[in-house]
N, C-alpha and C positions, 0 to 999 in steps of 0.2 A: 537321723536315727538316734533312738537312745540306748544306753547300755539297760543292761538289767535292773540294777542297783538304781538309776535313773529313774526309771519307771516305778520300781518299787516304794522311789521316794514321795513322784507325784501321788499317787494313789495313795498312798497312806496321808498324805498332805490333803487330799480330799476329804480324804474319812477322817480325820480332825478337823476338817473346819465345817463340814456338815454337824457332827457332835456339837462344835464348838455353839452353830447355829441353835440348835434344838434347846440348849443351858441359854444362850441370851436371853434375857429378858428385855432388851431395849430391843422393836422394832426396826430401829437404823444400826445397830450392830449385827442384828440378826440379819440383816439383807447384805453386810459386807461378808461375813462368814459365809452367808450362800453364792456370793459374787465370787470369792476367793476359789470356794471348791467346785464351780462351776470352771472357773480360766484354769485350776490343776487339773481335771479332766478333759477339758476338752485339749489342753499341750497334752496330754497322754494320747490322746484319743487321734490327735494329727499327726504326731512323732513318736506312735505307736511301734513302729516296727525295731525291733530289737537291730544291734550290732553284732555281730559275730565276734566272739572273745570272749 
C-alpha cells in the first residue's frame, strides 16, 4: 500500500515524464519518457490503495 504523499509522488512523476515526452525531440528519448511514465502509473495503478494515517 502507499501512503498519500506516495501516490501523489507517482503521479505527478507521470505527468512530468509524459510532458517531458511531448518537448523530446529525439524519438529514443521520447520513448524512454513514455516508458518512464507508463512503469509511474501502472506502480500507482497496482499499489493504488492508500494507507491509513
Amino acid at each position: 500500500m502507499l501512503s498519500a504523499s506516495e501516490l501523489i509522488y507517482l503521479l505527478s512523476r507521470e505527468r512530468q515524464s509524459r510532458a517531458m515526452a511531448k518537448r523530446a525531440r529525439d524519438p529514443a528519448i521520447r520513448h524512454i519518457h513514455i516508458a518512464l511514465a507508463e512503469a509511474y502509473a501502472r506502480r500507482a495503478r497496482e499499489t493504488g490503495d492508500l494507507k491509513a494515517g
